[in-house]
C-alpha positions in Angstrom: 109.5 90.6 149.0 110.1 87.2 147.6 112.6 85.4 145.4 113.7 82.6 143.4 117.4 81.5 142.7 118.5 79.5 140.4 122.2 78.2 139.1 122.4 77.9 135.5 125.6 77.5 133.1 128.2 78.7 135.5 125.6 81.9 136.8 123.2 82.2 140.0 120.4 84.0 139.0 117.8 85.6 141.2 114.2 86.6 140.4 113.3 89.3 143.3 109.5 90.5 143.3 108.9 93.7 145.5 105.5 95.6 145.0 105.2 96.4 141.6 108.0 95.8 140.0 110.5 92.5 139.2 114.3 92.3 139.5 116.6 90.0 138.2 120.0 89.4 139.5 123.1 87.3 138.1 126.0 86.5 139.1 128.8 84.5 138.4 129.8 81.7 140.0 132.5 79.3 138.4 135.3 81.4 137.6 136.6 81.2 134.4 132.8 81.0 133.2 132.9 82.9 129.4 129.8 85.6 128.7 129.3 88.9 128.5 128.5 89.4 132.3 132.1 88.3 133.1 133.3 86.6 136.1 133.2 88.7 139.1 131.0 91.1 137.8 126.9 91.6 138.4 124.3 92.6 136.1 121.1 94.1 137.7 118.1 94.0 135.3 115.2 96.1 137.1 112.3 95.6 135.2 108.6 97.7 136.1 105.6 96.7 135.6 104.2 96.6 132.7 100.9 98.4 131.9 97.8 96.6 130.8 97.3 97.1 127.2 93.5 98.8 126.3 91.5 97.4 123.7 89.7 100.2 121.7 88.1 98.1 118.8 84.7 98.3 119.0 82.4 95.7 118.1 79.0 96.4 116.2 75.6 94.4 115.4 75.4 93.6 111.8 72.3 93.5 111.8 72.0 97.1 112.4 74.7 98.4 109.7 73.2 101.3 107.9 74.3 102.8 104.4 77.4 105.1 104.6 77.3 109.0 104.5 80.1 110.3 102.7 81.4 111.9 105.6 81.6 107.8 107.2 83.1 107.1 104.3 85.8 109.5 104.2 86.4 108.9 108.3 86.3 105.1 107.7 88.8 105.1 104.8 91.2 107.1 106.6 91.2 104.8 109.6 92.0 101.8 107.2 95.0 103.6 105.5 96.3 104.7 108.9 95.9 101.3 110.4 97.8 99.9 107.6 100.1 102.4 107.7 101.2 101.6 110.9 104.2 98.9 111.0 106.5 97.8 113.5 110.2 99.7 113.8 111.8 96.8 113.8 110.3 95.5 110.4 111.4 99.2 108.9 115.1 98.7 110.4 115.4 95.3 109.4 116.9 92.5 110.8 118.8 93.0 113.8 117.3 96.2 114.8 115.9 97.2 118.1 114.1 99.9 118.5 115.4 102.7 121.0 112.5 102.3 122.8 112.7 98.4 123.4 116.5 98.4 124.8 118.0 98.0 127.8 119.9 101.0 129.0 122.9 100.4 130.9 124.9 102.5 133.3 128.2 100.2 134.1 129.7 101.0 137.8 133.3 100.4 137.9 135.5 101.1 135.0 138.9 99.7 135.5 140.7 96.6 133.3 138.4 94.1 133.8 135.3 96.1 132.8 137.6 97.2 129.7 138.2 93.7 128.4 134.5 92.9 128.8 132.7 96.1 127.3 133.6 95.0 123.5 130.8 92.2 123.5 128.1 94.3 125.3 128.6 97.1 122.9 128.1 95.0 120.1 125.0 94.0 121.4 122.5 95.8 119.7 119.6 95.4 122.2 121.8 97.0 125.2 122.6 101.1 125.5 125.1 102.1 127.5 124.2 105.4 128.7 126.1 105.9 132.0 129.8 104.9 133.7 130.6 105.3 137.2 133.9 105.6 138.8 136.0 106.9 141.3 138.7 107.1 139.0 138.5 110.1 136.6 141.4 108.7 134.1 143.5 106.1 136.4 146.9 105.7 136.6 147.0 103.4 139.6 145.8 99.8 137.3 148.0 97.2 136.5 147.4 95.1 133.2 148.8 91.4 132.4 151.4 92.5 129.5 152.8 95.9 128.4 150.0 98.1 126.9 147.6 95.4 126.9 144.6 97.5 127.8 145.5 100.4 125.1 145.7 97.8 122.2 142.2 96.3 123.6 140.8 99.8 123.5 142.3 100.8 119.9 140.5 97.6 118.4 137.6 99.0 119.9 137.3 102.5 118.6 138.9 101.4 115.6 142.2 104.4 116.5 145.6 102.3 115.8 147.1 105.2 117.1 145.1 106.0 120.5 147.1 107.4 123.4 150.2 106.8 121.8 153.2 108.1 123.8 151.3 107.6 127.3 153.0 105.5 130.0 150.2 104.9 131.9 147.2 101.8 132.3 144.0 103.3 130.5 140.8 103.1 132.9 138.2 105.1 134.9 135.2 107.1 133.8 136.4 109.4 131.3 138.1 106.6 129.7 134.9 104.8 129.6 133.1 107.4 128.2 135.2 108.4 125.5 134.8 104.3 124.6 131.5 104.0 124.6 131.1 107.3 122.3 133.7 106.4 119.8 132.2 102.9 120.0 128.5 104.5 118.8 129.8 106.9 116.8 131.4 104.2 114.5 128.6 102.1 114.6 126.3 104.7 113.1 128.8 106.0 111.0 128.8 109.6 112.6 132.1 111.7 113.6 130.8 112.2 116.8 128.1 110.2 119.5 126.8 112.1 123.0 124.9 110.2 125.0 126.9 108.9 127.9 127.1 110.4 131.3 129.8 110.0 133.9 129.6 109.8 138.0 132.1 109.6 140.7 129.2 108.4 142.9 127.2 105.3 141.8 124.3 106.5 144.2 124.4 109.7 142.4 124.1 107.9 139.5 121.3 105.5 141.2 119.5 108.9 142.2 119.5 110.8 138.6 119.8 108.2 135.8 115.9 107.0 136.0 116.2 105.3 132.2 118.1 103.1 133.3 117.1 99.8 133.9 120.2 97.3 134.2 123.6 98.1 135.8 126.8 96.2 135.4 128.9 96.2 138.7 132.5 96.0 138.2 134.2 97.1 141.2 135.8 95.4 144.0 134.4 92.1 145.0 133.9 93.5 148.6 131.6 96.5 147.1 129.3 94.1 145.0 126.7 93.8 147.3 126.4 97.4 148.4 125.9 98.5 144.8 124.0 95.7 143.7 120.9 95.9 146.6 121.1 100.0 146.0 120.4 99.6 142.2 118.1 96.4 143.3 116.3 98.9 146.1 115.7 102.0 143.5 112.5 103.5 143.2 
């Protein structure tokens, strides 16, 4: 295993190379630093290796072309129309559009306030999917916020719901509350009542073990569980 660290724009990041594959690791390090990763949290990229692409164009002699059969001819022109046929999703979706095959999927462990004030710009990011939250909270009511319904309001911009959990008492936080974001969130953005495609865990090792699309994680726990989670998601197969 090998690695390469460097400290750029208020974030340590670190290239780690085992066997066949290539992590990435970053991490804050001046507090107060403004981005989408947020300060105190870590985002794991995991990228594999990428398969060498085959070349199947065959080259001929033109010295030894012959006249064309209509069969040739009717296999020949079919090629050509397919091969022009053939154009990149992104070209079709326009500009802005990534592919669901291109994106990073996301599972984000730790769902409390701070990963709540920070999931607005990493939604809006159209090359991330967020496809799994981890917490041991189900629906907390154990946070604390910096003003009076703070954390609601933030969600209700969010999911675009003025009226969200009106009447509760509590601070909004923990996995179901993360998944009913990130569903409303998608739902919205593709102009569909409804959006399924985020899972919940209790356990981000279960998650680890089950989730194999993913291929970055955003740790927002306590600072003393960082590590843990970050060298399990760093160490999966």
């Amino acid at each position: 295993m090998s690695g390469l660290m460097a400290d750029m724009s208020g974030y340590r990041y670190t290239a780690i190379a085992s066997g066949n594959s290539t992590c990435y690791l970053a991490e804050a390090t001046v507090p107060g630093t403004s981005s989408t990763l947020g300060p105190g949290s870590n985002t794991i990229l995991m990228k594999g290796k990428e398969s060498p692409s085959k070349n199947t164009n065959t080259t001929r002699n033109p010295s030894h072309r012959r006249g064309l059969s209509r069969r040739q001819f009717m296999v020949t022109s079919g090629a050509a129309a397919s091969a022009f046929a053939i154009v990149p999703r992104h070209v079709l979706g326009g500009p802005g559009f990534v592919a669901p095959s291109e994106k990073i999927t996301l599972a984000c462990i730790g769902f409390g306030t701070q990963a709540i004030r920070e999931i607005g710009a990493i939604l809006a990011r159209p090359e991330v999917q967020i496809i799994a939250v981890c917490d041991v909270e189900k629906d907390g009511v154990n946070y604390l916020e910096w003003s009076k319904n703070d954390i609601r309001n933030e969600i209700r911009k969010l999911i675009q719901n003025p009226t969200w959990r009106e009447g509760f008492n509590h601070v909004p936080g923990g996995r179901d509350v993360g998944k009913e974001i990130v569903e409303t969130y998608y739902a919205k953005q593709r102009g569909k009542e409804q959006f399924k495609g985020c899972v919940t865990y209790v356990d981000f090792r279960e998650l680890l073990e089950k989730e194999k699309d993913v291929t970055a994680v955003k740790v927002m726990t306590p600072d003393h569980t960082h590590a843990t989670i970050s060298i399990a998601a760093l160490k999966r197969e």
